[in-house]
C-alpha positions as CSV (number, residue, x, y, z in Angstrom):
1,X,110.7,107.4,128.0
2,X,109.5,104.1,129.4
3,X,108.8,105.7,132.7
4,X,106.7,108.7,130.9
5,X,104.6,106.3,128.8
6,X,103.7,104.7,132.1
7,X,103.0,107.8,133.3
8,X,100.8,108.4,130.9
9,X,98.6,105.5,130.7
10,X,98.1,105.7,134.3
11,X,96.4,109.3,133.8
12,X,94.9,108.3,131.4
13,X,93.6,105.2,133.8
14,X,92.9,107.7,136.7
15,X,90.5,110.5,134.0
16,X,88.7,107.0,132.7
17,X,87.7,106.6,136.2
18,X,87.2,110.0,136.5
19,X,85.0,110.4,133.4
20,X,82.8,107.5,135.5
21,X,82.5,109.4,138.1
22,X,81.4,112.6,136.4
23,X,78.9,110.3,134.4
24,X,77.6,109.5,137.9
25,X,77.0,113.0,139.5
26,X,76.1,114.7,136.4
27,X,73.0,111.8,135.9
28,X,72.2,112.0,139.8
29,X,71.9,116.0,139.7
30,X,69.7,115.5,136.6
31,X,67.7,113.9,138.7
32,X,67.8,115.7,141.6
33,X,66.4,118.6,140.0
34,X,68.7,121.0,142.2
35,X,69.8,124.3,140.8
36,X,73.3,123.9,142.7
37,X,73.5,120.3,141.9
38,X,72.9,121.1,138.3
39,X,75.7,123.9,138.9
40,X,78.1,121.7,140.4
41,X,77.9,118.8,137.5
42,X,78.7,121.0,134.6
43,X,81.4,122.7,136.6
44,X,82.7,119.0,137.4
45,X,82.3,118.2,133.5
46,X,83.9,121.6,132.3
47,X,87.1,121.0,134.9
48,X,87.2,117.3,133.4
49,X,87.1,118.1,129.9
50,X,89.6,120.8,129.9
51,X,91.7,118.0,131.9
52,X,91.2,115.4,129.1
53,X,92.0,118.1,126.2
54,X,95.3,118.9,128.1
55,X,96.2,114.9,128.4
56,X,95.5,114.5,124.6
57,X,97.9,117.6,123.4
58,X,100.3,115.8,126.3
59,X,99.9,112.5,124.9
60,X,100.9,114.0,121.1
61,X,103.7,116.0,121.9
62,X,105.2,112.5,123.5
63,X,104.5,110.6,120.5
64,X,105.9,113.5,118.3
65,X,108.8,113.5,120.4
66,X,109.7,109.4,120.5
67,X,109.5,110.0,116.3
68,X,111.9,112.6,116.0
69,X,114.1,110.7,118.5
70,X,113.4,107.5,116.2
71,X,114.1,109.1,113.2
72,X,117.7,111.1,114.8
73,X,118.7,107.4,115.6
74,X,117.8,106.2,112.6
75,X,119.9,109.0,110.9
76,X,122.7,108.6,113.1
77,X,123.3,105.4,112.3
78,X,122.8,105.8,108.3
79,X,124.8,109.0,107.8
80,X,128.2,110.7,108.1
81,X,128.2,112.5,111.2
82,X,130.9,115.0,109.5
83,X,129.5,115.5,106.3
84,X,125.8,114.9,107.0
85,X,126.1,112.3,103.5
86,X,124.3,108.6,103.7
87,X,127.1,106.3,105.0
88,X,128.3,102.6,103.1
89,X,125.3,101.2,105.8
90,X,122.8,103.2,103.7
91,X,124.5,102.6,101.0
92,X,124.4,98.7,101.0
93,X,120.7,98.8,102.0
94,X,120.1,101.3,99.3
95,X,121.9,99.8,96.3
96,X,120.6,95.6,97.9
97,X,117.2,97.2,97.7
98,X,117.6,98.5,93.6
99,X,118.8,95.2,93.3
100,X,116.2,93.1,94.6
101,X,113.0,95.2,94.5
102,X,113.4,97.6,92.0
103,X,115.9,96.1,89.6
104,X,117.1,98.8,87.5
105,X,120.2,98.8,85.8
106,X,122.7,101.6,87.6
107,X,126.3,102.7,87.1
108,X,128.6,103.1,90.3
109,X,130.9,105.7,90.4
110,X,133.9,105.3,93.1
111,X,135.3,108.1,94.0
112,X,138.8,108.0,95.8
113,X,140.9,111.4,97.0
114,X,144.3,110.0,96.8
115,X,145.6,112.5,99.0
116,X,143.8,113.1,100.9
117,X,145.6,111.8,103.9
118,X,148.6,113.7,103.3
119,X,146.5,117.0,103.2
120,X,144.5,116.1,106.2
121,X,148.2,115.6,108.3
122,X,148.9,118.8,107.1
123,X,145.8,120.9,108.2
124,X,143.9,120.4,111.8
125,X,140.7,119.0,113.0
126,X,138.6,121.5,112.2
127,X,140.5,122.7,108.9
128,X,140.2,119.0,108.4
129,X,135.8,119.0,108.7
130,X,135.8,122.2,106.8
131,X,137.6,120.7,103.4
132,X,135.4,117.5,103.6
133,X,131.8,119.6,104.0
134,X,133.2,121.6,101.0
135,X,134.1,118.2,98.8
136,X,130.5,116.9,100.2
137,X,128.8,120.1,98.9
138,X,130.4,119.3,95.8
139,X,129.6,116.2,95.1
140,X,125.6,116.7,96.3
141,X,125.6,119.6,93.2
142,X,125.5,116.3,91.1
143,X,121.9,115.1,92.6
144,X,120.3,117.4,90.7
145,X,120.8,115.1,88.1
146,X,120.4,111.3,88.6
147,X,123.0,110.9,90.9
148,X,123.0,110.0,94.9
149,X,125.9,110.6,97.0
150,X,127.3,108.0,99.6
151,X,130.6,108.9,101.8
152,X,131.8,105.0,102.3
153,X,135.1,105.8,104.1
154,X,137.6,108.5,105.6
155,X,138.6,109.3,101.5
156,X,136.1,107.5,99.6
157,X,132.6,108.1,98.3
158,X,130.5,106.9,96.2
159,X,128.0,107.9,94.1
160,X,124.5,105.9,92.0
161,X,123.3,106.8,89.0
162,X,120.0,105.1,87.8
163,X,118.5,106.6,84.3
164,X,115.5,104.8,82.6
165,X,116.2,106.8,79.9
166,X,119.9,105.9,79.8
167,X,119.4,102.4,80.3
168,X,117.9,101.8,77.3
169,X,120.7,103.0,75.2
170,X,123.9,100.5,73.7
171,X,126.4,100.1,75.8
172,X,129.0,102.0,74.1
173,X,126.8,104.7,74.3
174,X,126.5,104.1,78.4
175,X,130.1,104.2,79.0
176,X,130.7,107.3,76.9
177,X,128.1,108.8,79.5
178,X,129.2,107.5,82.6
179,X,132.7,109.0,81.7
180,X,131.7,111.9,81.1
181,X,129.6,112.3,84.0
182,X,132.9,111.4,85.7
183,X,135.3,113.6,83.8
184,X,132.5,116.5,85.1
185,X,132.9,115.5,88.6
186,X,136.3,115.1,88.6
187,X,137.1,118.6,87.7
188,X,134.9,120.0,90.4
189,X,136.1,118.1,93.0
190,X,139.9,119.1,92.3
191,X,139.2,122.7,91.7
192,X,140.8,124.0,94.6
193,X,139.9,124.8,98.2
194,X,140.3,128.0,100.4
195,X,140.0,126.9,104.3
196,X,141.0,129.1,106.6
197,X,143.0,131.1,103.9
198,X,144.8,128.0,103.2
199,X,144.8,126.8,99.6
200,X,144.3,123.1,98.8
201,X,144.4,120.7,96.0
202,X,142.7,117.1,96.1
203,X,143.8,114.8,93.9
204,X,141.1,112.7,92.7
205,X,140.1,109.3,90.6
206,X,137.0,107.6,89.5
207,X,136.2,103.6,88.7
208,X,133.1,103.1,87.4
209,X,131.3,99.5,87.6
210,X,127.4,98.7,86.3
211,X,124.7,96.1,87.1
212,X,123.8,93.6,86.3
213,X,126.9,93.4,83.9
214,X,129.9,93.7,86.6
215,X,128.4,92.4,89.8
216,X,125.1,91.6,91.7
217,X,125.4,93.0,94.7
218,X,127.4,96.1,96.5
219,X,130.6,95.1,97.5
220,X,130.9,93.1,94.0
221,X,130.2,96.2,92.2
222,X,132.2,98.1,95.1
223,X,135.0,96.1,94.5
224,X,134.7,96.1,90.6
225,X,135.0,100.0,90.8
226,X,138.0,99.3,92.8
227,X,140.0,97.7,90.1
228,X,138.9,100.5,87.7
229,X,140.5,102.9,89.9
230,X,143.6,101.2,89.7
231,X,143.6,101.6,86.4
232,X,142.8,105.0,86.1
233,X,145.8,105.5,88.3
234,X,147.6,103.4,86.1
235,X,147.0,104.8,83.2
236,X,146.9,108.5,84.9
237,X,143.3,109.2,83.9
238,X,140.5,110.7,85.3
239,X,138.5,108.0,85.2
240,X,138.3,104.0,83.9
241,X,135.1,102.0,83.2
242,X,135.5,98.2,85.0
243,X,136.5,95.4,82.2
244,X,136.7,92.0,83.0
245,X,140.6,92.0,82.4
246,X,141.3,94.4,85.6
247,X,140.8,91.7,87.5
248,X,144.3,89.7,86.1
């Protein structure tokens, strides 16, 4: 790309120079007064013209071009290659900037498949992407509420909720939500899978954590959800809100 932009300012170096020079002929036939002359400058100014048309829809398609290229980079690098879901970097840069910009109380719902490993040794590579586009399509049926979906690891997603509305209600009222918006996505993510005429079952749990009141910044909240998790296994439930006792 460096070598084309060069190319380019050069031409358009070499038509400036040009654009002179047609300046030049087309003020001396003026002058001249000669029908030929007169001819030969609007010819020259027509074929210079076109020229500098063709140089400006060049000159756009390169700059069209280095954004898409910017932008695939920049979605590389922020998403799931597999599932095509924003990755834990876009999710820390995401959550850090509700935190400092916006600050809006959210819930965090962590999402674990606990076996997911033993299902993927069982199935192969491509059975494997299948199963996790299907759990990815899944979970995004959630957005159309208040929900965004993060993939943070091989068997782990997780997933912001942000609600004005629900913010200002007790926070009794708040966990009763958040576990019932978990409860919901729960049972569709271990409704069961057909890939490749293979039946499979994911076993699934949720921790929930919330700002301000369980951390202030993503891997506190991150890990908060973590302990919940524990003790939804523990207590072999769906899903467990964060209390300050998980961490004993």
């Amino acid at each position: 790309m460096p070598d084309i932009k060069r190319k380019v300012w050069l031409a358009y170096s070499i038509f400036v120079v040009l654009g002179f020079i047609t300046v030049i002929i087309v003020i001396l036939s003026f002058y001249s007064g000669d029908e030929k002359d007169l001819l030969f400058a609007g010819a020259v100014s027509g074929i210079y013209a076109t020229l500098m048309i063709m140089l400006f829809i060049l000159s756009k398609k390169i700059i069209s071009y280095k954004k898409r290229k910017k932008e695939a980079m920049v979605k590389q690098v922020n998403h799931d290659l597999q599932t095509g879901l924003p990755n834990r970097n876009y999710f820390i840069e995401y959550a850090e900037k509700l935190l400092t910009k916006a600050m809006v109380p959210f819930s965090l719902f962590f999402l674990e498949l606990d076996n997911f490993k033993y299902i993927s040794d069982t199935i192969d590579r491509f059975e494997q992407d299948m199963l996790l586009i299907e759990i990815a399509g899944r979970l995004k049926e959630f957005e159309k509420t208040d929900l965004k979906v993060f993939r943070i690891s091989n068997n782990e997603f997780c997933m912001l909720s942000y609600n004005d509305t629900i913010s200002k209600r007790t926070p009794e009222n708040i966990a009763g939500l958040n576990i019932g918006t978990a409860q919901q996505i729960i049972n569709r993510v271990t409704e069961p899978y057909k890939i490749n005429g293979i039946e499979l079952n994911i076993i699934a749990h949720i921790g929930i954590s919330r700002y301000p009141e369980h951390g202030y910044t993503p891997e506190e909240l991150i890990q908060a959800a973590g302990f919940a998790i524990k003790e939804a296994k523990r207590t072999q439930t769906a899903a467990s809100l964060f209390t300050g006792k998980m961490e004993i």
